[in-house]
N, C-alpha and C positions, 0 to 999 in steps of 0.2 A: 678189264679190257678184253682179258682171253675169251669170257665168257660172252661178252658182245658181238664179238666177230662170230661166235659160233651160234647164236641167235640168228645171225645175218646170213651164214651159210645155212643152216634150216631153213631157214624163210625163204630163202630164194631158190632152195632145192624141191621146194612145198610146187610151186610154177609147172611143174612137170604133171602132177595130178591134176592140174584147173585146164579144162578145153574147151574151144571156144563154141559159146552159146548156153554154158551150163550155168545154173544156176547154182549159187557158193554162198556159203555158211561163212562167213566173218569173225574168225573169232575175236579174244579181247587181252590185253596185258602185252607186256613189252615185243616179246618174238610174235606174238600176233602182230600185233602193229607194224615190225618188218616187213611180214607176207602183206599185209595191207597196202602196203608204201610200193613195195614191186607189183602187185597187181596192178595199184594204177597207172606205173608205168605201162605195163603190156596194153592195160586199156586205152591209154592217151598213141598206142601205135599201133590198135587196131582192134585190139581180142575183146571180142565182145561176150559181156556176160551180164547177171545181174545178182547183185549182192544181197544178203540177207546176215544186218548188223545184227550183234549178239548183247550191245551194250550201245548206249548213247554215245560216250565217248568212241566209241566203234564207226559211229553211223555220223558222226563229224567229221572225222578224218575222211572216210570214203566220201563225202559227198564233197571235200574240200579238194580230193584226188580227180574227180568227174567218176566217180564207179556209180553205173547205175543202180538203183535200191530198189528192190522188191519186197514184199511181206509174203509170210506164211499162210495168210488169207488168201489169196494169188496162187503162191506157187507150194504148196504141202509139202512136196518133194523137192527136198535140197541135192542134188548129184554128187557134193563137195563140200564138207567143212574144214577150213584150217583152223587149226587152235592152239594155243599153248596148253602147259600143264607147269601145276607146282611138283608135283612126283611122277615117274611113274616104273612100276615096277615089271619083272620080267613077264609076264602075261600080258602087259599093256594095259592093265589096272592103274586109273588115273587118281589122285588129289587133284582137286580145278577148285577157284576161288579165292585166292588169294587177291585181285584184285574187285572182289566182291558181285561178280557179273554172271553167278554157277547158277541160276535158275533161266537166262537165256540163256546162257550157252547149251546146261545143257537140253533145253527144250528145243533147239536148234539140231543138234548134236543126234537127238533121236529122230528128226525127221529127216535124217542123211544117211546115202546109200553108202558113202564112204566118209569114214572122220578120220582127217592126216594130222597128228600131233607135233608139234614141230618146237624141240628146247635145245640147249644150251646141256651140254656133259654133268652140271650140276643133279640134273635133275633125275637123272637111273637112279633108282635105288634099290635094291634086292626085296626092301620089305617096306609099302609105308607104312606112315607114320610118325616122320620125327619133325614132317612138316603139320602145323595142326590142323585139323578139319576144321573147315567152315559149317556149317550149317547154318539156314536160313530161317528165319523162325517168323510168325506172328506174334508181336511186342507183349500182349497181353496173355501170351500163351510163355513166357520167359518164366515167371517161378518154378510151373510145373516141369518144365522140360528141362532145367538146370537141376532137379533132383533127377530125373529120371534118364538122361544122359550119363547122369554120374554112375549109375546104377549099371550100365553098360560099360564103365570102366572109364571114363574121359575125366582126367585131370578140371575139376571148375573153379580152383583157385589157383590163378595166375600170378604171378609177380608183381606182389600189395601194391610195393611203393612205385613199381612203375604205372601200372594203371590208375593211380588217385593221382599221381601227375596228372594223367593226363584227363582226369576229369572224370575216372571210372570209379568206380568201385568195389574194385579188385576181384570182380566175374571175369567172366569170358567175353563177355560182349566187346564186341570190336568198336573202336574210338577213331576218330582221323580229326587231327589238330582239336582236342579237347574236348569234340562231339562224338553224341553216339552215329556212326555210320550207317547211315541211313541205304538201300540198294535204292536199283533205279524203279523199284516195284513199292516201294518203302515199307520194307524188311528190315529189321535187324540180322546183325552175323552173330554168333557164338562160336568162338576160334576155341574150337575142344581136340585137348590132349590128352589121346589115348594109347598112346606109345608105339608101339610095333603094333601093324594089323594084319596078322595072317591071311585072314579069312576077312578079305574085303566084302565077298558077296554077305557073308551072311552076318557082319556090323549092316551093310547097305540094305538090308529086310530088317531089319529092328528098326532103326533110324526111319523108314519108312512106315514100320510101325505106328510112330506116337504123331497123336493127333496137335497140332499147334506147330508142325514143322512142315515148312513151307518146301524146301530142298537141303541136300546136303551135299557135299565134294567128293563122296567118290564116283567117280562115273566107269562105271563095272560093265565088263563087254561092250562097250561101246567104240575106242579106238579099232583100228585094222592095218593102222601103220602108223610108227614113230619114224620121225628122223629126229636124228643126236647128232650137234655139232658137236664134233672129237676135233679139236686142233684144229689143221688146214681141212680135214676130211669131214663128210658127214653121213652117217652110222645108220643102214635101214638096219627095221623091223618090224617083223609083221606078226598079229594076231592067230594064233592056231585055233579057227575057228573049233568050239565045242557040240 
């Protein structure tokens, strides 16, 4: 519950970067969806803008809010993305993809002049990593790149018996009710643990690297300001441009 309300205070401290006529990056997953839900409010009393969903589920919600939707064919230049993250660490080095949506988001993400990150105190962490990386792969590129990840240090065998529950087979690849999880680009994920990642940029040039991988979750210099729900308060910070 703590962590909800502080989703809810991000989200709605996020309103302050969005001005009226800009075009906005939508992001995707729970404290996105907050900011999603008070935009439409602003929208339905007046402030006009036009959205650019990061995910279907994204582009549901908004159109069920009245936000009007634009594409990246249209409009190239995003002014404003809100987004969530699963980590992010004191540079503003993000993990994105936990709810499977990290090749819009972040193809979104890079055509925006500003990206507001907006989580819940769970989510600082000094180093990632303990959350696993997603990476997005092509199916038939899946043998080579579960050696070749590994080789890069990411844990490929997960916990047996909970993934043959669930229908896997005890890889990385990510499952949702006994299916492999398909994105909305129809991608597989590979949820790879590779412990503490110092050096996100230079995991982020390997992983870029190997041919057969679609995207992956870290998203390296790309945030310019976090808010963090702390409590009743919510916590800026800003990117020290390099």
């Amino acid at each position: 519950m703590a962590h909800d309300q502080e989703k809810k205070a991000a989200a709605r401290a996020s309103l302050a970067f969005v001005r009226d006529g800009d075009i906005v990056g939508l992001g995707s997953g729970s404290t996105a969806e907050y900011a999603v839900r008070f935009l439409g409010e602003r929208v339905q009393g007046g402030l006009k803008i036009r959205g650019i969903p990061t995910s279907q589920r994204t582009k549901e919600l908004a159109e069920s809010l009245g936000i009007p939707l634009t594409t990246l064919q249209e409009f190239p230049d995003i002014d404003v993305t809100v987004d969530g993250a699963d980590e992010i660490d004191p540079e503003l080095q993000l993990i994105k993809g936990g709810g499977g949506a990290l090749l819009r988001e972040k193809i979104v993400a890079s055509a925006s002049k500003r990206m507001v990150v907006i989580a819940d105190s769970s989510k600082r962490v000094q180093v990632l990593g303990k959350f696993p990386l997603p990476v997005e792969v092509i199916a038939m590129a899946e043998p080579l790149l579960l050696k070749k990840i590994a080789a890069l240090g990411a844990s490929v065998k997960l916990r047996l018996k909970k993934i043959t529950a669930l229908g896997g087979s005890g890889k990385p690849r990510r499952y949702a009710n006994g299916n492999p999880f398909v994105t909305d680009e129809g991608h597989i994920i590979l949820d790879c643990h590779f412990g503490e990642i110092p050096d996100p940029r230079a995991l982020a040039r390997q992983l870029d690297s190997l041919t057969g991988i679609v995207e992956h979750g870290l998203f390296v210099d790309m945030a310019t300001v976090a808010l963090i729900g702390k409590g009743d308060d919510v916590v800026e910070f800003r990117r020290d441009p390099r």
